[in-house]
Structures are given as C-alpha cells and as structure tokens.
C-alpha positions as MATLAB code, in Angstrom:
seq = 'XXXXXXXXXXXXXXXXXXXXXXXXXXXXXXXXXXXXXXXXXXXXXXXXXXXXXXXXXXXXXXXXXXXXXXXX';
ca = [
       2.327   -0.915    9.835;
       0.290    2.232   11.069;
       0.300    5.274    9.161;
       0.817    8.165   10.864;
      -1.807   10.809    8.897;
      -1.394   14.475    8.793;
      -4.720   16.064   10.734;
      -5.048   18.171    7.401;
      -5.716   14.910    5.485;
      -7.639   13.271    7.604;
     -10.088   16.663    7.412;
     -10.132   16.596    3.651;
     -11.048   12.819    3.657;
     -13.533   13.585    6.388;
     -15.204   16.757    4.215;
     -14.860   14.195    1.132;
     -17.053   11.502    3.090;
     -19.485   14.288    3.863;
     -20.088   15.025    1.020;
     -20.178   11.619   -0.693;
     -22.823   10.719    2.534;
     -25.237   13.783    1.266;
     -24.779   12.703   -2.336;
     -22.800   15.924   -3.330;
     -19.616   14.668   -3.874;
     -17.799   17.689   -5.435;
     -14.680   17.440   -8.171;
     -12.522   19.738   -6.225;
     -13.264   18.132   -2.520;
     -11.997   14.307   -4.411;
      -9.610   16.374   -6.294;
      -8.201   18.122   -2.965;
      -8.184   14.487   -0.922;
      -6.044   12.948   -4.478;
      -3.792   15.942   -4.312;
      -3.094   15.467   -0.654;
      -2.663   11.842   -0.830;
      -0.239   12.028   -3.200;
       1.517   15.204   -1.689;
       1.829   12.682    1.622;
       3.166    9.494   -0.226;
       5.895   12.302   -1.788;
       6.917   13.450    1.247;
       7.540   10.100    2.267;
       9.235    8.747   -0.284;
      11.780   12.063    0.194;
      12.228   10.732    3.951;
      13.481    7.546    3.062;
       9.804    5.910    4.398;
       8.284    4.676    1.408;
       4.490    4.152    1.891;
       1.994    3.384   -2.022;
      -0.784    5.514   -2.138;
      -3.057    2.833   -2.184;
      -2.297    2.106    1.724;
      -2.248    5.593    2.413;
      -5.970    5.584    0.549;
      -6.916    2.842    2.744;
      -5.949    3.529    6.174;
      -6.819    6.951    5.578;
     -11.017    5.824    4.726;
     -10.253    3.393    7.389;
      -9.806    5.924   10.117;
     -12.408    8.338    8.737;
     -15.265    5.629    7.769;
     -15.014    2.766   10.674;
     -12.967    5.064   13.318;
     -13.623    1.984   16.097;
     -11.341   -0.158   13.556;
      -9.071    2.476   13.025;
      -6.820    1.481   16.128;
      -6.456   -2.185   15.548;
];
C-alpha cells in the first residue's frame, strides 16, 4: 500500500536527514518530524484510513533516504 505523504512532511523528514547527515541532529527538527508523523497517522485514523506510525516512519525515510526505491 503507498502512502500518500503531505509535501510538508516529507520537508521536515528531509531537513531532519540534513541534519542527521552533518551530525547536528537538533531536538526540535526530530521533535517537529515525531509531531508531524503522528499529526498524519491522526488525521487518518479520523478518515476512516487507518495507517501505524511505524509505516508512515518508514515509507516516509524511504522516500527521503533511497528516493530511486521510493516508487516501487
């Protein structure tokens, strides 16, 4: 099942990898990816599309680490 991923997410996990890439992983950038993460799985849980946070977690490093795997 593909997740679709809001583009805000995807730039928070993308800021997140930055910054774990340059060794300055901040509390606030992981705290701001968590927060969104679980702001998505609540949203769609409330639509009747249930999704764990651990899948959204994964797809969502997926598409932002290995982007040529992302699609498959």
């Amino acid at each position: 099942m593909a997740i679709e991923l809001p583009d805000n997410l995807i730039a928070l996990e993308r800021s997140a990898w930055e910054e774990i890439q340059a060794g300055a992983l901040t509390v606030e950038t992981a705290l701001a990816v968590r927060e969104g993460v679980a702001a998505f799985v609540q949203q769609a849980a409330e639509t009747d599309t249930p999704l764990s946070r651990l899948d959204v977690e994964m797809a969502l490093k997926k598409m932002v680490r290995h982007p040529e795997t992302a699609a498959a």
